[in-house]
C-alpha positions as CSV (number, residue, x, y, z in Angstrom):
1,X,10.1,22.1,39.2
2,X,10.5,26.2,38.5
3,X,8.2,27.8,36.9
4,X,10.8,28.2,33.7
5,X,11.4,24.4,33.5
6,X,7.9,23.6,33.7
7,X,7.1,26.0,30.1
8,X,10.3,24.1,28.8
9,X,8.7,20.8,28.8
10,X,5.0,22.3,27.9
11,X,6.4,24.3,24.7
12,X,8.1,21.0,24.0
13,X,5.2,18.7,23.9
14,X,2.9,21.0,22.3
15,X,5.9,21.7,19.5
16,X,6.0,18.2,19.0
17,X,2.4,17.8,18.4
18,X,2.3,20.6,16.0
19,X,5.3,18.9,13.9
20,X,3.9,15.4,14.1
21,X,0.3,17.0,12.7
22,X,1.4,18.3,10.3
23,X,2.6,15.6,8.2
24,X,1.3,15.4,6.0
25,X,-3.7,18.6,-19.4
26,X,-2.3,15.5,-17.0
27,X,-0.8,12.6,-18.7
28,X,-0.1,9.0,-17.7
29,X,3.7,8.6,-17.3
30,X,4.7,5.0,-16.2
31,X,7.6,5.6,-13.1
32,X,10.9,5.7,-15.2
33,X,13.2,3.0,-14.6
34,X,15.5,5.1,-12.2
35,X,20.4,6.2,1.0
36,X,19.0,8.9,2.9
37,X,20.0,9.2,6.2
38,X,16.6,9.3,8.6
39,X,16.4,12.0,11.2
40,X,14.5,9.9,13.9
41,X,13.1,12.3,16.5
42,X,12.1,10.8,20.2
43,X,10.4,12.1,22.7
44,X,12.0,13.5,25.9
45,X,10.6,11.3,29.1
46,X,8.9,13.5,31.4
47,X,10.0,12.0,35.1
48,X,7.3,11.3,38.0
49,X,8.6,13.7,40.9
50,X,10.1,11.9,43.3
51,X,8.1,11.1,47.1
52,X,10.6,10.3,49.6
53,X,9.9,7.3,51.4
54,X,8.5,7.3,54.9
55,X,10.9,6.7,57.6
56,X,10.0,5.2,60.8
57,X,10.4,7.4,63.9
58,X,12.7,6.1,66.7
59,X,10.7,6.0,70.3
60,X,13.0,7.7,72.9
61,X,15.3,6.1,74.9
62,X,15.2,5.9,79.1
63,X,16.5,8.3,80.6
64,X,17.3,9.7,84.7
65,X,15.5,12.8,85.5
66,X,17.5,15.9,85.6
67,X,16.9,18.7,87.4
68,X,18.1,22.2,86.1
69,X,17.4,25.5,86.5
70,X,14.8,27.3,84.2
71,X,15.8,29.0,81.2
72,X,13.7,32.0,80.1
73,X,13.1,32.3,76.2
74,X,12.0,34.8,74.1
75,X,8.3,34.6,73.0
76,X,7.9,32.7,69.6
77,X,6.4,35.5,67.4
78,X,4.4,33.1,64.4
79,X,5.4,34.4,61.3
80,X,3.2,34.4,57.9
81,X,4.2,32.3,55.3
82,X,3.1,31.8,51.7
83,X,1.1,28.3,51.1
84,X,3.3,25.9,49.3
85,X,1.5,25.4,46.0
86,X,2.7,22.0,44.1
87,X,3.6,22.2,40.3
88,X,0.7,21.2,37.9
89,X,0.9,17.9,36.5
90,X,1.8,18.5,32.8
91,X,-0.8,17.3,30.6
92,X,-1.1,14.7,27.5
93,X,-2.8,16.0,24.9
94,X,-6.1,14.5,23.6
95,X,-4.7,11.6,20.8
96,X,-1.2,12.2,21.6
97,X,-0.5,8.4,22.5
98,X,-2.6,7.7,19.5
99,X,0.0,9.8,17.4
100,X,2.7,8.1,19.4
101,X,1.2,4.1,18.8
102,X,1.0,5.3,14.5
103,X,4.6,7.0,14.8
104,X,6.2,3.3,16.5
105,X,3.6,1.2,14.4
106,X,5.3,2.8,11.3
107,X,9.2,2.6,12.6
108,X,8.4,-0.7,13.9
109,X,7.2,-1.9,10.1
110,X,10.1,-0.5,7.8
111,X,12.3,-2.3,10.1
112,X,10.6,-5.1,9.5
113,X,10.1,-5.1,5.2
114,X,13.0,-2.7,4.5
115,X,15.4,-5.6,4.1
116,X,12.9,-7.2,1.5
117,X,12.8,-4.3,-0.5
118,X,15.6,-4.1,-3.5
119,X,17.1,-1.8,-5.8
120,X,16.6,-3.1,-9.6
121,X,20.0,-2.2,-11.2
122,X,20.2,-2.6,-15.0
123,X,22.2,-1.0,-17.9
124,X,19.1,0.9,-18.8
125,X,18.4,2.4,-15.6
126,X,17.2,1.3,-12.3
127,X,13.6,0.8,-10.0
128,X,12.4,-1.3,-7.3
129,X,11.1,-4.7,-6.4
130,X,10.4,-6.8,-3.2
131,X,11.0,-10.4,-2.4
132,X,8.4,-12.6,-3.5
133,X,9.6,-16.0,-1.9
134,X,12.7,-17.8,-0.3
135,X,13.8,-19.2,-3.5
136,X,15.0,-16.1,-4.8
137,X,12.3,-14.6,-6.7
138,X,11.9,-11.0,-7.0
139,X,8.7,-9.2,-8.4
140,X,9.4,-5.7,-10.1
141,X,7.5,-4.0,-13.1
142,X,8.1,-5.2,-16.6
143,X,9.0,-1.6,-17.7
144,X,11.8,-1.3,-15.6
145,X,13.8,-4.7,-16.8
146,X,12.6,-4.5,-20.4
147,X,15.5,-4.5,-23.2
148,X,17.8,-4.8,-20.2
149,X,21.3,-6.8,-21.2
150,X,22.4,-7.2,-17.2
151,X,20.6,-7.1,-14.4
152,X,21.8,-6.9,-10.2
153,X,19.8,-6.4,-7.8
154,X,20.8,-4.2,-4.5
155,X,20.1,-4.9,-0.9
156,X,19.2,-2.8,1.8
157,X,22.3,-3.7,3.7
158,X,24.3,-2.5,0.5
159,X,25.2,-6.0,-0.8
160,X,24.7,-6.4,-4.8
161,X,23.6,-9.4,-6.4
162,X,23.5,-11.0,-9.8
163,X,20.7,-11.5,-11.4
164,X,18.5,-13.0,-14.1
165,X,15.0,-12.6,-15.9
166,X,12.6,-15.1,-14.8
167,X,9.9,-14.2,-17.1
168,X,8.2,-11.1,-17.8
169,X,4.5,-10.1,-18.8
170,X,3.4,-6.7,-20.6
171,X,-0.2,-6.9,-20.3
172,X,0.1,-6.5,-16.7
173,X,3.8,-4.8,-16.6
174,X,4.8,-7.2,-14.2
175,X,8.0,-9.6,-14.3
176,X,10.1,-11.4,-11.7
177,X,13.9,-12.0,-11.8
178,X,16.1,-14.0,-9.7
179,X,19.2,-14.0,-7.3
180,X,21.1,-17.1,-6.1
181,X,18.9,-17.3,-2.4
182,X,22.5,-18.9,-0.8
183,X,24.0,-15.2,-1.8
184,X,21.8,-13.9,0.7
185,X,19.0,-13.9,3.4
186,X,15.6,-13.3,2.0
187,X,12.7,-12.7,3.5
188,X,9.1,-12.9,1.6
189,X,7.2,-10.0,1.9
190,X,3.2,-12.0,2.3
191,X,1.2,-10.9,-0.7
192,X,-2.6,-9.4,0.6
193,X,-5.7,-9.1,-1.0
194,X,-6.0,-6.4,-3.2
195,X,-10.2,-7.1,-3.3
196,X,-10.5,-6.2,0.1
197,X,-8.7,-2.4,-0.6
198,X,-10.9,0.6,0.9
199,X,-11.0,3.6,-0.3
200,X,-9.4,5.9,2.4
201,X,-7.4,2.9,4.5
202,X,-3.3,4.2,5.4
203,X,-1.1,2.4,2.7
204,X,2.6,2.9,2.7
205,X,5.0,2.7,-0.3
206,X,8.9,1.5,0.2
207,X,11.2,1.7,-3.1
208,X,14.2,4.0,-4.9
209,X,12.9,6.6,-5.9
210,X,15.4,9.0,-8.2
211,X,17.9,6.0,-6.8
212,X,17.6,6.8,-3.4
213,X,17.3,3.4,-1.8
214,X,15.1,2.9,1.0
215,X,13.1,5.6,0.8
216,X,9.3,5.6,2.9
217,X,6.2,7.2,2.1
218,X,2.6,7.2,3.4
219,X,-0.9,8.4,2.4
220,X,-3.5,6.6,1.8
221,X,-6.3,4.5,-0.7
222,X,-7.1,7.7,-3.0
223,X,-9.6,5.0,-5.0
224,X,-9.7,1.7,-6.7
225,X,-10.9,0.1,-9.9
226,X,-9.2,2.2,-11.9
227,X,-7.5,1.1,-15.3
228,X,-4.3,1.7,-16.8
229,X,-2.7,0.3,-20.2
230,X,-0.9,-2.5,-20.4
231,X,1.9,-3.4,-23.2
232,X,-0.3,-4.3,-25.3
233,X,-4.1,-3.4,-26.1
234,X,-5.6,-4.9,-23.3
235,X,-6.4,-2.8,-20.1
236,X,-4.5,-3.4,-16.4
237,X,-7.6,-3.4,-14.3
238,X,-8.6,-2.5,-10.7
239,X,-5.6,-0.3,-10.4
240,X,-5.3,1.0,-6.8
241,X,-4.5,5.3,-6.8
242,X,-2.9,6.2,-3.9
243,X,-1.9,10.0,-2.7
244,X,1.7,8.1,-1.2
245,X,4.3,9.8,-2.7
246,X,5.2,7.5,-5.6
247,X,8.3,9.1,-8.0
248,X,10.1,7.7,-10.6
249,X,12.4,4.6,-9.4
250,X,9.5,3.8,-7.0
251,X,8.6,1.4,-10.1
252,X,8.6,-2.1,-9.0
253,X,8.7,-1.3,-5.1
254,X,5.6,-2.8,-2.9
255,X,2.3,-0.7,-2.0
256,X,1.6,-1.9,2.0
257,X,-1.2,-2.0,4.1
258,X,-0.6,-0.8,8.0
259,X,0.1,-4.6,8.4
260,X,3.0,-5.4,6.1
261,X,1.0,-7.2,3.3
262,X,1.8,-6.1,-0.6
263,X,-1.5,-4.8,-1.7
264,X,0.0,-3.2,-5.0
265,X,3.1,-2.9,-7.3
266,X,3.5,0.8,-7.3
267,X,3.8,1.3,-11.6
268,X,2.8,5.0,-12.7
269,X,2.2,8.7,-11.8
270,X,-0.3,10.8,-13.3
271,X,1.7,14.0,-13.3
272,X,3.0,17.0,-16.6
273,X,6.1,16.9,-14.7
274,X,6.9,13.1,-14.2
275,X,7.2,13.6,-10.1
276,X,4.8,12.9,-7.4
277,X,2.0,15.3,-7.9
278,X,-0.7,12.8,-5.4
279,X,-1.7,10.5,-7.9
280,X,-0.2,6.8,-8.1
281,X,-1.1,4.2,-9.6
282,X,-0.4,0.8,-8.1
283,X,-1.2,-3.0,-10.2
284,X,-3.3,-4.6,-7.3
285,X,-1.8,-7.8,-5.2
286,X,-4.6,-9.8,-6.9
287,X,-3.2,-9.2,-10.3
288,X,0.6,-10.3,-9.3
289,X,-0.7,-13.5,-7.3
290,X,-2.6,-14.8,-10.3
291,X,0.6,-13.7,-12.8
292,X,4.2,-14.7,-11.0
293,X,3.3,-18.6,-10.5
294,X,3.0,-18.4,-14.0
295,X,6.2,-16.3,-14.8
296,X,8.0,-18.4,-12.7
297,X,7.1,-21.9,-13.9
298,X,6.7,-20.8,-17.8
299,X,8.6,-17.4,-18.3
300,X,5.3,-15.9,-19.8
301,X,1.8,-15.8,-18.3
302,X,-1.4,-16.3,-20.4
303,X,-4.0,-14.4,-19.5
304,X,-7.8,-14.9,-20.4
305,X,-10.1,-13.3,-22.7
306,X,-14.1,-13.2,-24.2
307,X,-12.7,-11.3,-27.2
308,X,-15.3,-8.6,-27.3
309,X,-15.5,-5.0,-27.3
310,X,-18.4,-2.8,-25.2
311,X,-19.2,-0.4,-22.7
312,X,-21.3,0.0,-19.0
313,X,-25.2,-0.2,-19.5
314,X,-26.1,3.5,-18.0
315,X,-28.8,3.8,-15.4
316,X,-30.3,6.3,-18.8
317,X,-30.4,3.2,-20.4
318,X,-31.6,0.4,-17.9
319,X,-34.3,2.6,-17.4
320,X,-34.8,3.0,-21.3
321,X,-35.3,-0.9,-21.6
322,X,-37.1,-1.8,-18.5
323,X,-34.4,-3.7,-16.7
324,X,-34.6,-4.7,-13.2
325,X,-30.5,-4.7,-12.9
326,X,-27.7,-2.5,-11.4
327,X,-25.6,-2.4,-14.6
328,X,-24.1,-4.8,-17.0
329,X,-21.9,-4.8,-20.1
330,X,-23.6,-4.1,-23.1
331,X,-21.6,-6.0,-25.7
332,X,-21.2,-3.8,-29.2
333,X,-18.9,-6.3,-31.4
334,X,-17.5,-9.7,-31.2
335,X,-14.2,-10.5,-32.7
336,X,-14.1,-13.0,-35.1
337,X,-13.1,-15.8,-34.7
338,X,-12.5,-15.2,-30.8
339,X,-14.1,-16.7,-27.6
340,X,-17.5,-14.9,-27.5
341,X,-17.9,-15.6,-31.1
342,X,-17.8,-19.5,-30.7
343,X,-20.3,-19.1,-28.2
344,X,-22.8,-17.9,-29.8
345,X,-22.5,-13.7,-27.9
346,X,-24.4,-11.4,-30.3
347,X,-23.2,-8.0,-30.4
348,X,-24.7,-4.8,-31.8
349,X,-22.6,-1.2,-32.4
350,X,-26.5,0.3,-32.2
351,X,-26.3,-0.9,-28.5
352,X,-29.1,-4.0,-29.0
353,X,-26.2,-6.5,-28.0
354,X,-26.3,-9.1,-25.7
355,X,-25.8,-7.3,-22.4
356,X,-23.2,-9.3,-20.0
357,X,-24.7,-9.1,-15.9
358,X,-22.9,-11.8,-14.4
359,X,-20.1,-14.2,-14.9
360,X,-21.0,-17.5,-12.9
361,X,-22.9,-15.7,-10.4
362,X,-20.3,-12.6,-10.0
363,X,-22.5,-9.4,-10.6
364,X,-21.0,-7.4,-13.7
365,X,-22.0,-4.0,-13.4
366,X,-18.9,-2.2,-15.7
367,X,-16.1,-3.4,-18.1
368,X,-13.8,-3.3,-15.4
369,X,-15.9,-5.8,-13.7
370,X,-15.7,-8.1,-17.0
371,X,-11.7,-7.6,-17.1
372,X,-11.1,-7.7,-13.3
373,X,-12.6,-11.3,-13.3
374,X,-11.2,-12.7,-16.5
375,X,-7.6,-11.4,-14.9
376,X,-8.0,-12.0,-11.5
377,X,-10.3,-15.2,-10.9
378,X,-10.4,-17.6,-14.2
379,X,-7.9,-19.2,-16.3
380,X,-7.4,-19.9,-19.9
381,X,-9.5,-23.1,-20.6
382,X,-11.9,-22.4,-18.1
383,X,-15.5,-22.7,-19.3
384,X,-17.5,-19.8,-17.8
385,X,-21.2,-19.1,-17.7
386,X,-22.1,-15.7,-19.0
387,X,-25.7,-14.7,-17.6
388,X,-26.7,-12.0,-20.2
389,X,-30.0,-10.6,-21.2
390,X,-31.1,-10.9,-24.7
391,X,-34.2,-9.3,-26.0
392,X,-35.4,-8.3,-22.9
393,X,-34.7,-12.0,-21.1
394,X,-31.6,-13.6,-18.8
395,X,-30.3,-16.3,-20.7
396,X,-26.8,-18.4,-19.7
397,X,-24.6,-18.8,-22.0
398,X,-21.5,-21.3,-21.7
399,X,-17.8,-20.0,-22.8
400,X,-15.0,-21.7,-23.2
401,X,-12.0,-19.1,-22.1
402,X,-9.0,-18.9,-24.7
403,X,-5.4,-17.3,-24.3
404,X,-5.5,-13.4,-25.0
405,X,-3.4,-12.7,-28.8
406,X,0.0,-11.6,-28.6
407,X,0.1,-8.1,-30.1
């Protein structure tokens, strides 16, 4: 291998190394209901140098003797020759087959899900949605469907479908619609769970954004428990943020862990401009698992309340009081007539409220603690044991979970 050949392939390597490493007020604007052709680059294959295989040497054959005259020959003068040197091996850089492994692990995984990710087509507009089972059933964001008169639903292989509205639920801006499952061949994308989600873990986001189908992105777990507003008053809990590049028409489409699994519905930006400026907001896998049944067997999901209003204990105030506790929930008022009220809660604008630190054994520490359970993990009619202190002592309290007003 010449010397130019062998700075070919070592500028070519390191080039590739560069381009794979580098890779890379506000108001809350839910992803407006709203195919690129991938460049894939592969590596060259750097070829082993050929060895020649040993050959056997013949012995010589018999022969007669033969006389003959001598022959006088010039005197072999040695000559000096330069020592052969052999061409350096070229060298992997440190992590390169890592890169390599993450590059194919990613390839490897929207081949796989692509095909179960849609296009949400309706005469409002248009976002994104995955296949939630082999029946047909199709989660996407309420947002996006909402006031819709006709909805279709696009493929990945460019086939369009008919579809229809399943059932649909604001509070968590969620809703799941339907295509005939003989029109097609659909493949579930396996909901994870959204309570195991780690700050800082590789996510990857698959959806339309500004229509353009198919579309990849990557980042990763920019934090969790995080609220956002529903469509109503109530609060979408343990939001997951994500740095991914989330855009409008992303709405609907499936937040992923490096495994496959649907650990979020992407739903909003936090951005002036209403484009991907790092910050998006994803309803976690949790919420959707505890919702959809319930969409798909009744149209509407009901979702749990205490029917109070309060805020986080601060360390300030534990300290202040003399409490041997992390945090808890210090309850300000109780709506009348609600949950909390039948059972007895007393609550106190002056902050000398029952304070909530536990629901059957689950430490509460914030609201979102108090919200993410009631959403997540109970179920209207449920009866729940509050552990709260009261003047200074831990006291259980038995509730009886009602459905959340409409409104």
């Amino acid at each position: 291998m010449t010397r130019s050949y062998r700075y070919y392939w070592f500028t070519l390597a390191v080039g590739l190394v560069i381009i794979l490493s580098a890779c890379g007020g506000v108001g809350l604007s839910p992803i407006a209901s709203q195919p690129v052709d991938t460049i894939v680059e592969t590596l060259p294959t750097i070829a082993e140098e050929e060895v020649e295989p040993e050959t056997a040497v013949a012995e010589p054959k018999e022969s007669s003797e033969v006389e003959s005259a001598p022959v006088e020959t010039a005197p072999v003068i040695p000559t000096e020759t330069t020592p052969v040197q052999a061409a350096p091996v070229a060298q992997i850089p440190t992590g390169f087959e890592a890169i390599v492994a993450q590059q194919q692990a990613f390839i490897d995984l929207y081949a796989r899900l692509n095909p179960s990710v849609v296009v949400i087509l309706t005469d409002g507009g248009q976002g994104s949605g995955f296949v939630y089972d082999n029946n047909g059933h199709i989660i996407t964001n309420n947002h996006v469907i909402e006031g819709a008169q006709q909805i279709a639903v696009g493929l990945a292989d460019g086939t369009t479908l008919d579809a229809t509205l399943v059932g649909r639920d604001p509070s968590s801006d969620l809703a799941v619609v339907r295509v005939n499952p003989n029109e097609a061949n659909l493949q579930p994308i396996p909901l994870g769970n959204s309570g195991a989600v780690q700050v800082g873990q590789i996510v990857i986001a698959l959806g339309s954004p500004f229509g353009l189908q198919s579309t990849m992105t990557t980042g990763i777990v920019s934090a969790v428990d995080r609220t956002f507003p529903g469509g109503s008053q109530f609060q979408i809990p343990d939001i997951i943020q994500t740095d991914a590049a989330v855009n409008p028409g992303n709405s609907g489409g499936p937040l992923l862990d490096i495994y496959g699994n649907v650990i979020g519905v992407n739903t909003a930006i936090e951005s002036p401009v209403r484009g991907s400026s790092g910050i998006g907001l994803a309803v976690p896998s949790n919420i959707v698992a505890a919702i959809a049944p319930q969409l798909i067997q009744n149209g509407q999901a009901s979702t749990p309340w205490v029917g109070i209003s309060g805020s986080a204990l601060t360390p300030e105030g534990i300290a202040q009081l003399g409490l041997n506790i992390s945090g808890g929930v210090v309850v300000a008022n109780v709506v009348e007539g609600g949950p909390a009220q039948r059972a007895g809660l007393v609550g106190s604008p002056s902050g000398n409220g029952d304070i909530i630190i536990g629901i059957d054994g689950t430490p509460i520490s914030t609201v979102e603690d108090l919200l993410g359970y009631l959403v997540q993990q109970a179920q209207v009619g449920q009866t729940i044991n509050l552990n709260v202190i009261r003047n200074g002592e831990q006291i259980t309290i038995p509730l009886l979970l009602e459905a959340r007003p409409n409104g």
